[in-house]
C-alpha positions as CSV (number, residue, x, y, z in Angstrom):
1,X,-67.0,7.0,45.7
2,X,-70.5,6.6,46.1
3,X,-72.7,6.6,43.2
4,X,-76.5,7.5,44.1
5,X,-79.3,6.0,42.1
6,X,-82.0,9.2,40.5
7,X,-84.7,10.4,42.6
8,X,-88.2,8.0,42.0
9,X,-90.5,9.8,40.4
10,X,-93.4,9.9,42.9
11,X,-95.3,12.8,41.5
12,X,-95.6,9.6,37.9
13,X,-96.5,7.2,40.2
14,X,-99.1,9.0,42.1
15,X,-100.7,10.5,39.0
16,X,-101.3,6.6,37.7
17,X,-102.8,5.5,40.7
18,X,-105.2,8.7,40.2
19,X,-105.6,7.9,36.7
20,X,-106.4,4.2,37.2
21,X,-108.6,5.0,39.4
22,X,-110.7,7.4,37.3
23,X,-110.8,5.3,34.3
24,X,-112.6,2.7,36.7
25,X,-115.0,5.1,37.7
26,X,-114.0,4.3,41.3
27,X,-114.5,6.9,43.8
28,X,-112.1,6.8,46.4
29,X,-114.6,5.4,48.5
30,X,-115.1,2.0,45.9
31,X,-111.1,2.1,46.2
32,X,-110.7,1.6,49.6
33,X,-113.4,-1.0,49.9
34,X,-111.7,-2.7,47.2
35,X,-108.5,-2.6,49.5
36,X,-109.3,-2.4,53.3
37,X,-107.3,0.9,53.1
38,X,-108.9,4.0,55.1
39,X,-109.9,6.6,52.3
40,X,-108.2,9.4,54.0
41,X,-104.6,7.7,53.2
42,X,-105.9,7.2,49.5
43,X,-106.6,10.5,49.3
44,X,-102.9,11.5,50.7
45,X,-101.1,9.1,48.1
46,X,-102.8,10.9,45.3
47,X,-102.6,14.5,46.8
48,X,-98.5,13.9,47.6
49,X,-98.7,14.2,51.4
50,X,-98.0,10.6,51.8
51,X,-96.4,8.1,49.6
52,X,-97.6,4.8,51.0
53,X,-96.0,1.5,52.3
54,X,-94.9,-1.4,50.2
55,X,-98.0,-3.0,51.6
56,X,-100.4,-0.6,50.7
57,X,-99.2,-0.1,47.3
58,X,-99.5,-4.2,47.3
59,X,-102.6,-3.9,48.3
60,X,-103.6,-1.4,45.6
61,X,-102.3,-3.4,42.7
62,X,-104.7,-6.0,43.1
63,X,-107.7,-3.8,43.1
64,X,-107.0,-2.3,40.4
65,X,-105.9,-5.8,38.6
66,X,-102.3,-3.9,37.8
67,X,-99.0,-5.6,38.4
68,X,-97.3,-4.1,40.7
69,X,-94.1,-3.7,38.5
70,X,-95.9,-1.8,36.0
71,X,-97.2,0.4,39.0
72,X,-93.5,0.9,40.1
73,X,-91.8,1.3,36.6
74,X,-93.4,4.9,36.7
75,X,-91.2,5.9,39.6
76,X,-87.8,5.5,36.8
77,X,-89.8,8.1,34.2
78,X,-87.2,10.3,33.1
79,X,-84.0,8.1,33.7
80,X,-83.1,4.6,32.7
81,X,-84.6,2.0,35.2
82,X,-82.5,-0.6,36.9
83,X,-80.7,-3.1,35.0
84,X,-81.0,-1.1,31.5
85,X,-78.0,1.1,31.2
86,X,-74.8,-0.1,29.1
87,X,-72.8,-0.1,32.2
């Protein structure tokens, strides 16, 4: 029997890129000179047409000076992440 891990919560993780980047003040524009990414796919991670790459999501946790565990815990809101049931 398979056992399937819960569905990531992108919508969580998308919303705290968006709110990071407000409470900087950063347009999109600041935010992708701050990461070499085109604003266009900035502007697709936070609208949910797009979720991004490992490397762009690397890429944003540096400019915005946020680990990129912390960024990634959002996508377990509203089950137990990895390695905390009582299994």
């Amino acid at each position: 029997m398979t056992i399937l891990p819960p569905d990531p919560d992108l919508d969580a993780l998308r919303l705290e890129l968006a709110r990071l980047r407000a409470a900087r003040g950063w347009t999109y524009d600041e935010l992708a000179a701050r990461t070499g990414l085109a604003r266009r796919t900035l502007i697709e991670i936070e609208q949910g047409r797009t979720v991004g790459t490992l490397k762009t999501w690397h890429a944003l946790a540096h400019a915005l000076n946020t680990p990129l565990d912390v960024l990634f815990a959002n996508l377990c809101r509203g089950h137990e992440p990895p390695g905390q049931t009582n299994d």
